[in-house]
matplotlib code that plots the C-alpha trace (Angstrom):
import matplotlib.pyplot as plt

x = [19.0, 16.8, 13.5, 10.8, 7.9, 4.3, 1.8, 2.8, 5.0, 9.0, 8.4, 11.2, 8.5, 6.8, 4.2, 4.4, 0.5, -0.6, -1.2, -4.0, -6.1, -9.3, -12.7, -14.7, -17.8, -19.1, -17.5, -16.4, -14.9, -16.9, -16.9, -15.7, -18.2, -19.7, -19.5, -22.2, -22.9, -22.4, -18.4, -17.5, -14.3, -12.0, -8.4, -8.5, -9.8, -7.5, -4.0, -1.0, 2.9, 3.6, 5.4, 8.5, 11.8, 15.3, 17.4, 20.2, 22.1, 24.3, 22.3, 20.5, 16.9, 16.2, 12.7, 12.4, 9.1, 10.5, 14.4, 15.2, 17.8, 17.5, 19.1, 17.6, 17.7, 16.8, 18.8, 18.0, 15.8, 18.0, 17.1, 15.9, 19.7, 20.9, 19.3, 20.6, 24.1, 24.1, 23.4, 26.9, 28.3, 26.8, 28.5, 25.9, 26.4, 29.6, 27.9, 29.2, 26.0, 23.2, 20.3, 18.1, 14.7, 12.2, 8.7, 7.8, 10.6, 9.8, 6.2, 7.0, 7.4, 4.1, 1.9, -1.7, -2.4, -1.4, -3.8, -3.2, -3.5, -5.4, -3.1, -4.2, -3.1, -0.8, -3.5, -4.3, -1.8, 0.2, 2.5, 2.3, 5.5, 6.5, 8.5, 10.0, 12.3, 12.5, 13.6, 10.1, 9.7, 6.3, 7.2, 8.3, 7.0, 10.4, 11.3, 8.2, 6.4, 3.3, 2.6, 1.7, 5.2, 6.7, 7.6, 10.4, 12.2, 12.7, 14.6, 11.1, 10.6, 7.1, 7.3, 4.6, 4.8, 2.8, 1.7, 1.8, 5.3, 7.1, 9.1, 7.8, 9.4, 6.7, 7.5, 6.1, 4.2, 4.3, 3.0, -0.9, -0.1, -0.2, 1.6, 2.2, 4.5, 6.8, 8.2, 12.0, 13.5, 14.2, 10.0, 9.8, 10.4, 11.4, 13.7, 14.1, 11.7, 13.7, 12.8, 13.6, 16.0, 16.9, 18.7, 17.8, 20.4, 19.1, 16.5, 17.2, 14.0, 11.7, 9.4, 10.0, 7.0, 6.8, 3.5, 1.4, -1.6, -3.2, -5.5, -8.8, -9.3, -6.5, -3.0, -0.5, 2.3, 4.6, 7.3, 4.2, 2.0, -0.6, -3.4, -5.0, -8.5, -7.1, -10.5, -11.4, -15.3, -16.0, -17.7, -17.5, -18.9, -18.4, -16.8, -19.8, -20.4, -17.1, -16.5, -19.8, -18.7, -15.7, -17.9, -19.9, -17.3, -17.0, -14.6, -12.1, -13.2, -12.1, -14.9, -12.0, -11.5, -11.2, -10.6, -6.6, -5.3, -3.3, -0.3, -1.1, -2.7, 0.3, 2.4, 0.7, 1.3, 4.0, 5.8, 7.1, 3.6, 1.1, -1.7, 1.1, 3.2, 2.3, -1.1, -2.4, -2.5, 0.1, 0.2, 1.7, -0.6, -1.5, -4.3, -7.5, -8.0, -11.5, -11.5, -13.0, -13.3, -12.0, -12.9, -10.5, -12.3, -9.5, -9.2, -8.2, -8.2, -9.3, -8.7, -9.1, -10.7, -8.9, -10.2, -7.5, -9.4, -7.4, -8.0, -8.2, -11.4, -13.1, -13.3, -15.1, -12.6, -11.1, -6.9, -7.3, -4.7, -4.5, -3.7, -5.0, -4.0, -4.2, -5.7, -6.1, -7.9, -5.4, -4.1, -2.1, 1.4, 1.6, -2.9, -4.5, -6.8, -7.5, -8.2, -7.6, -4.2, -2.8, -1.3, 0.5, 1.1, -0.8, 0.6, -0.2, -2.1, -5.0, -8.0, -11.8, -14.9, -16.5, -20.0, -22.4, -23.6, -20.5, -22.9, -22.7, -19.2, -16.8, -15.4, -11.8, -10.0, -6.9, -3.6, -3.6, -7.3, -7.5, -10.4, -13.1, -15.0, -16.8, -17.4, -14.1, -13.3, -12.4, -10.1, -9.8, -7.2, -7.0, -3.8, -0.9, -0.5, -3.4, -5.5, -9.1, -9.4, -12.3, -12.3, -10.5, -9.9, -12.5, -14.3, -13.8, -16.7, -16.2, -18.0, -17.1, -15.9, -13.3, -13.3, -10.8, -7.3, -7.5, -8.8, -9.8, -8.0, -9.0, -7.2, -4.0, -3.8, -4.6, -1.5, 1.0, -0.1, 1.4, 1.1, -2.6, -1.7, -3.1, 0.0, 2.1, 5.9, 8.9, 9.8, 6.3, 5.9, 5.9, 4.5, 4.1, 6.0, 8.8, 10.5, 13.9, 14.7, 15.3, 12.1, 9.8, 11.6, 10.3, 6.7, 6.2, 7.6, 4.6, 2.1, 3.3, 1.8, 2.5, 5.6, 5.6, 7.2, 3.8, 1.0, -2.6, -5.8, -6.7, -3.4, -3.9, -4.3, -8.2, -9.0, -5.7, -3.5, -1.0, -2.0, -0.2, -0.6, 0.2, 3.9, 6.6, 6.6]
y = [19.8, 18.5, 20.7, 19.1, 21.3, 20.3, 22.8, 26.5, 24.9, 23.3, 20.0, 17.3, 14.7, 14.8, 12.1, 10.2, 9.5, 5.9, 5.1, 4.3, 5.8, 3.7, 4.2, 1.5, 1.1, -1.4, -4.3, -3.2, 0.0, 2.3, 5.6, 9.0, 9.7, 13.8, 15.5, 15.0, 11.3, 8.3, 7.4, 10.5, 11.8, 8.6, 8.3, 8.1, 11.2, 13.4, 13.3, 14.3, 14.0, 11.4, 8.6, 9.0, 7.0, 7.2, 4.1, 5.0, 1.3, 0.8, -1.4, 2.3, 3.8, 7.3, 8.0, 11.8, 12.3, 11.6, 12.7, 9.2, 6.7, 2.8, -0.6, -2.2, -5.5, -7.4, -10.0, -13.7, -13.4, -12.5, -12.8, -9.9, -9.6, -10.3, -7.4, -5.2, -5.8, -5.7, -2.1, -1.2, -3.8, -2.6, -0.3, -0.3, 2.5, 3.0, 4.4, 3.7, 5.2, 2.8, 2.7, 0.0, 2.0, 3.0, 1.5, 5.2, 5.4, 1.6, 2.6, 5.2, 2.9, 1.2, 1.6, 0.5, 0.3, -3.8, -6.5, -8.9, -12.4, -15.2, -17.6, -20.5, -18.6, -16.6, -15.8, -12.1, -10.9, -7.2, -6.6, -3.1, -1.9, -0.5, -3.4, -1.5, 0.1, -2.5, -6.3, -8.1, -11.5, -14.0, -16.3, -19.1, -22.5, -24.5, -22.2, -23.5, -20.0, -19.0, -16.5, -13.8, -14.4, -11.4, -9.6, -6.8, -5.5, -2.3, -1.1, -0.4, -2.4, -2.4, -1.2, -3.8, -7.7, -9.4, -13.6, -13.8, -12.1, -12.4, -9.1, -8.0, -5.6, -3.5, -5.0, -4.0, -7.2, -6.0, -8.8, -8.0, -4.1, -4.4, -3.6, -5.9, -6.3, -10.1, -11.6, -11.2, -13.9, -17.8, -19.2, -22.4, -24.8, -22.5, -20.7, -16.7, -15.6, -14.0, -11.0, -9.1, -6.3, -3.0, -0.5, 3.4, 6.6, 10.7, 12.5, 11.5, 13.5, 11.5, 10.2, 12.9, 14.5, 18.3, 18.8, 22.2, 22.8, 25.6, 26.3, 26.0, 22.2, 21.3, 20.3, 21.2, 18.9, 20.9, 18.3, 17.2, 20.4, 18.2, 20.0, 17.5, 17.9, 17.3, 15.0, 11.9, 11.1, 9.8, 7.2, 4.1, 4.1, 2.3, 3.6, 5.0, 7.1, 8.0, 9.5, 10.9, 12.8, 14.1, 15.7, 17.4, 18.7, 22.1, 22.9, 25.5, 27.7, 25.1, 23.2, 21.0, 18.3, 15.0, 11.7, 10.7, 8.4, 5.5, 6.8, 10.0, 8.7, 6.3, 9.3, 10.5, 7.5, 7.4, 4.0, 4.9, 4.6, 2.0, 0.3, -1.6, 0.6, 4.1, 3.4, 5.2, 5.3, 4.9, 8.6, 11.8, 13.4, 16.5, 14.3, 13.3, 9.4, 7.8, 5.1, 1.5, -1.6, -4.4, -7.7, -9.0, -6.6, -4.2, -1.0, -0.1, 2.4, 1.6, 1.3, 4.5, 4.3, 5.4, 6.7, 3.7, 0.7, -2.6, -4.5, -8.1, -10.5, -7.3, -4.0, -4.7, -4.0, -0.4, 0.2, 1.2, 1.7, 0.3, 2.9, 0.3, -3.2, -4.9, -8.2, -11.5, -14.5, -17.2, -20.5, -20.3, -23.0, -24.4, -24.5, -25.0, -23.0, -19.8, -16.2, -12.9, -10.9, -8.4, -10.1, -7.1, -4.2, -0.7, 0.8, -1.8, -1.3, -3.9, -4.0, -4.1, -4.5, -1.5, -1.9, -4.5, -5.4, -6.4, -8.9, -10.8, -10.9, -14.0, -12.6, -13.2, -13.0, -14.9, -16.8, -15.3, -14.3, -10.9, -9.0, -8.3, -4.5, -2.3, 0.9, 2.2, 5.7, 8.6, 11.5, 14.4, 15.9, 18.8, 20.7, 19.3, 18.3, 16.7, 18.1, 16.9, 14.6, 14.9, 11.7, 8.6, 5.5, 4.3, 1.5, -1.8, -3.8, -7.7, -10.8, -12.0, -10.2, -8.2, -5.2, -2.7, -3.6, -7.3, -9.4, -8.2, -7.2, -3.5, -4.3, -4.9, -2.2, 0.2, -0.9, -1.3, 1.3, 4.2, 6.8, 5.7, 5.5, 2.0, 0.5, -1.0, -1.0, -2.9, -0.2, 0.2, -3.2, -4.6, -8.0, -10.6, -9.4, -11.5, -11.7, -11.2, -8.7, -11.7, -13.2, -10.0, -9.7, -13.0, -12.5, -9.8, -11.1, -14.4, -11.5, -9.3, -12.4, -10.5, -9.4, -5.3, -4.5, -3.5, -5.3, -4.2, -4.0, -7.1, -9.1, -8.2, -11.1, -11.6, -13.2, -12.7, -9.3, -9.3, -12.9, -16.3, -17.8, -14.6, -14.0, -16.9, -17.8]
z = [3.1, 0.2, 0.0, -2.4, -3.4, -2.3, -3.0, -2.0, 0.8, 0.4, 2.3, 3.8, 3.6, 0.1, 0.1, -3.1, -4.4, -4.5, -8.0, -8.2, -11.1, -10.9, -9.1, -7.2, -5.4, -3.2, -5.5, -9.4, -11.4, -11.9, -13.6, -12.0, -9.6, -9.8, -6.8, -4.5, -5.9, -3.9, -4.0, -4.9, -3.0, -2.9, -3.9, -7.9, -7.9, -6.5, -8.0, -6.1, -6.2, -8.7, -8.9, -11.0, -10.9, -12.3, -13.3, -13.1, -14.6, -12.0, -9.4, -8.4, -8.5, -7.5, -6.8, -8.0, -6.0, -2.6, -3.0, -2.3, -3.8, -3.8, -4.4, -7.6, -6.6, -3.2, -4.2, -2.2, 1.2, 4.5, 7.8, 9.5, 11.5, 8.0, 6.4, 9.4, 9.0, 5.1, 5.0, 6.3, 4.0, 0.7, -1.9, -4.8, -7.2, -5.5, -2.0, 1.0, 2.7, 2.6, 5.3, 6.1, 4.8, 7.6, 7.2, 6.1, 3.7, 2.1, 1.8, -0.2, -2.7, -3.0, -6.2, -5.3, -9.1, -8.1, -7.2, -4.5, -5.6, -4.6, -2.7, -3.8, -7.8, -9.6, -12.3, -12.1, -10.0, -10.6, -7.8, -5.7, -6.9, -10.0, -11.9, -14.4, -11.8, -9.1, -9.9, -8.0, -6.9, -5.9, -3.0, -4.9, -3.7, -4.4, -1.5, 0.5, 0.0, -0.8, -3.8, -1.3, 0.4, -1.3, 2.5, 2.4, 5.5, 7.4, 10.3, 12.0, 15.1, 16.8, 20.2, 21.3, 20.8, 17.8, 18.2, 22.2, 22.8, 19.7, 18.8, 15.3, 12.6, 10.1, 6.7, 3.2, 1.2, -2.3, -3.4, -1.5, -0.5, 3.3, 6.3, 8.6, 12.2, 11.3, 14.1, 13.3, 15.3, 15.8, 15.4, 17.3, 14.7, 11.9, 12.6, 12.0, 8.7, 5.9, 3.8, 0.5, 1.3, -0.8, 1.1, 0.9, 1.0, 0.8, 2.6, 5.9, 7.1, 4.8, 7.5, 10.1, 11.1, 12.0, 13.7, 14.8, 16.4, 14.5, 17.9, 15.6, 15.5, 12.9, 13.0, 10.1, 9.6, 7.9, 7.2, 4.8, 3.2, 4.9, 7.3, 9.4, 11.6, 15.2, 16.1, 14.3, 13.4, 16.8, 15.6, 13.2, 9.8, 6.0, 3.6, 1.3, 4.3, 5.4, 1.9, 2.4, 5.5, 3.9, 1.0, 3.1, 5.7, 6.5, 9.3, 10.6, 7.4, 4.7, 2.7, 0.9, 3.3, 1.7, 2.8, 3.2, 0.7, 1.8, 1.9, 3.4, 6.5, 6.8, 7.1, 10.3, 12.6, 15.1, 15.2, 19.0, 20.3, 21.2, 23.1, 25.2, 25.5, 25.5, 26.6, 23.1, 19.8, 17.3, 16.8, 18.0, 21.2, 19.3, 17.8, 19.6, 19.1, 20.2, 22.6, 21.6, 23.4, 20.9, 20.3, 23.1, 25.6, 26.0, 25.9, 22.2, 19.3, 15.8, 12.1, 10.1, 6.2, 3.6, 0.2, -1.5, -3.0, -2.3, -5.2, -5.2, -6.5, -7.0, -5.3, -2.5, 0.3, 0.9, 3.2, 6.2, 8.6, 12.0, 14.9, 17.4, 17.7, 14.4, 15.9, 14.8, 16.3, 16.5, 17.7, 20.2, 20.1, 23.5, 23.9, 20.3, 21.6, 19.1, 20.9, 19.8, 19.9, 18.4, 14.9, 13.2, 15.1, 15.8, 12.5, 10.5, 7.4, 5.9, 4.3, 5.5, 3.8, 2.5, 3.5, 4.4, 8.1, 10.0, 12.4, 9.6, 8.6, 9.6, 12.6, 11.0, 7.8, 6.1, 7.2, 10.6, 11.3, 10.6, 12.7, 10.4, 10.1, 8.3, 10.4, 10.8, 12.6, 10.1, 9.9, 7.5, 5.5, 3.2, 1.3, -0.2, -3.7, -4.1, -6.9, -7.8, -11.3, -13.3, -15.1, -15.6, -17.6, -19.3, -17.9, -19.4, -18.7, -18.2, -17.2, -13.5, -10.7, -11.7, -14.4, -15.2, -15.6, -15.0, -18.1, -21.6, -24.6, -22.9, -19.7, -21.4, -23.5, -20.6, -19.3, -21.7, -24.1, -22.2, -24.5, -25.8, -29.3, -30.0, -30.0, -27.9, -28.5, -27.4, -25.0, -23.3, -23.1, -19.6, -19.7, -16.4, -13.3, -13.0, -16.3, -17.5, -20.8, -22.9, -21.5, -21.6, -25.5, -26.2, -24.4, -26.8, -30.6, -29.0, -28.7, -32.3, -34.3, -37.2, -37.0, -37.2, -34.0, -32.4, -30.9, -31.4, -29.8, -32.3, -31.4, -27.7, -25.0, -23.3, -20.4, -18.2, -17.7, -20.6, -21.3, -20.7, -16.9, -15.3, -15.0, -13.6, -9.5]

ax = plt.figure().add_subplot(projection="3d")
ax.plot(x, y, z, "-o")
ax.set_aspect("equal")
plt.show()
């Protein structure tokens, strides 16, 4: 049995950390935050286990964080049947024992150092997957796709019903860094939606939660290291403040609580349970869960904040994960007539606005109306490997909306300069998701203008990440 260590404790379930190395307030980067200050506490400032991947060159990945090995290459969309029956029939690497990943084991993979892209643009974009390691692919519009169409499958099927009855399966987008419950069979009209598939073998017990109730208010999940306060906040509130309440926690003797990153509060939901079917949350009964009324009227339960930016114009919206009905206000086929339902599944996981006054939101958001909030329930974690960061990149300042890693000679180097030497080399060069190693090879002799073999801060692109149009679609 694979035993990965996370903290002082040998976990089955090490939660890989997101990525993300940035801090945000209500809209750009910012500087670290010092403790005490507003936006102090969120996910860039606690670093945990890391990503870190193997290629092996035979069609394999192993991600060394979370004792798990994958399929390199997703190959041409499948059907969501398709992708079942493909697991048995694959032999990458020369295994004969390839799963269909879990949504828990898939997420596992998701680097929230990307941006999600307009959809109307492929300018700016960085998937949420590490492309060095995993071949990625846009939605490509000779396929009739849109950019964002970049959905990848799992063996998880919601337990409810998404879009008035239509039996959904949590997915991965790494192409915008959500969750979401797609309906996996024949759409009237359309037909059954495809996926990108990559199949999983190793650490069957990733995902498997092993909770206790330490009598005291907390709950230890010790297929984690994580130590979880049993109650949530009780009440709504934005983000500023919910990382505010985590700063000034003290509980059950511990004055370390913190808000969950993305990926760590994903870990605590239980994909078996739901509104319609359980009558509860989307998580184990150990845990206390607050009761809302949602926009619908019904009885419901709500998103939870995370401390994980979602990056996209600028960084004004935060993850959250939906352990209610994700809802969405919608058309309906057979009426026209748009009403709220539940779009993508209690489990889901989406982004709200991190402050503001949500009366004067748009009540929905995006391709199928995603509910629109700002005081979202919270709930704590501490332990782990998390382990607080005093400082980070430094902050590139730009004109616009965006800063950091998107635009500027500074934004470029960030990124493909891995060892901060000034320089950036054939082998740390990356370039626009989507290339070949001919193509990225010819990217980067474009960029070298003079010829050395390196490109410099003064040969570096400005005004797009890694210049050109942003990578092929």
């Amino acid at each position: 049995m694979l035993m990965i260590a996370a903290g002082a404790m040998a976990v089955d379930y090490p939660i890989v950390d997101t990525g993300q190395i940035r801090c945000y307030d209500d809209r750009t980067e910012i500087e670290f935050p010092k403790v005490g200050n507003s936006w102090s506490g969120q996910d860039a400032q606690y670093a945990g286990n890391q990503p870190s991947y193997k290629d092996h060159s035979d069609g394999t990945v192993s991600d060394l964080g979370a004792g798990l090995m994958w399929t390199q290459d997703p190959g041409e969309k499948k059907t969501w049947t398709e992708a079942v029956a493909g697991a048995e029939k694959c032999k990458t690497g020369g295994y004969d024992d390839w799963r269909l990943p879990t949504i828990k084991e898939l997420y596992s993979l998701v680097n929230f150092s990307g941006i999600d892209p307009d959809p109307r643009s492929a300018t700016g974009t960085v998937p949420f997957i590490d492309t060095d390691f995993f071949k990625f692919q846009y939605g490509k519009e000779e396929d009739g796709d849109r950019i964002i169409d970049s959905q990848w499958a799992t063996s998880t099927i919601y337990e409810g019903k998404v879009m008035r009855g239509a039996r959904a399966m949590f997915g991965v987008n790494f192409a915008d860094g959500r969750i979401k419950g797609y309906p996996v069979d024949d759409m009237p009209g359309c037909g059954a939606k495809t996926f990108y598939v990559i199949y999983v073998r190793g650490n069957e017990k990733y995902g498997q939660n092993d909770f206790v109730d330490n009598g005291d208010g907390t709950v230890t999940d010790r297929a984690t290291g994580l130590t979880w306060m049993q109650a949530d906040s009780g009440k709504g509130m934005d983000w500023e403040e919910a990382l505010e309440y985590a700063e000034k926690m003290k509980f059950a003797g511990h004055d370390d609580w913190r808000l969950p990153n993305a990926k760590e509060l994903q870990s605590i939901v239980d994909y078996s349970r739901c509104p319609d079917t359980t009558d509860s949350a989307a998580i184990d009964p150990v845990f206390q869960c607050s009761e809302i009324t949602n926009e619908a009227g019904q009885k419901d339960f709500g998103h939870y904040w995370s401390s994980t930016t979602h990056v996209g114009r600028d960084g004004s919206r935060a993850a959250y994960i939906a352990f209610g009905r994700a809802l969405g206000y919608m058309k309906g086929r057979q009426t026209g007539q748009s009403s709220w339902m539940d779009v993508h599944g209690a489990g889901a996981q989406r982004s709200d606005q991190k402050t503001g006054d949500e009366s004067q939101l748009p009540q929905d958001h995006g391709p199928q109306g995603d509910v629109q909030r700002i005081n979202n329930m919270v709930r704590l974690v501490r332990g782990g490997t998390a382990e607080p960061v005093a400082s980070g990149p430094k902050v590139e300042k730009q004109s616009g909306l965006r800063q950091g890693p998107r635009g500027g000679s500074g934004g470029f180097m960030e990124r493909e300069d891995r060892n901060s030497d000034g320089k950036v080399t054939h082998g740390e060069f990356r370039g626009p998701p989507g290339l070949s190693d001919a193509e990225r090879a010819e990217h980067f002799d474009r960029l070298d203008r003079n010829g050395d073999g390196v490109i410099t801060e003064d040969e570096a692109p400005t005004g797009l990440p890694f210049g050109g149009s942003g990578g092929r679609r």
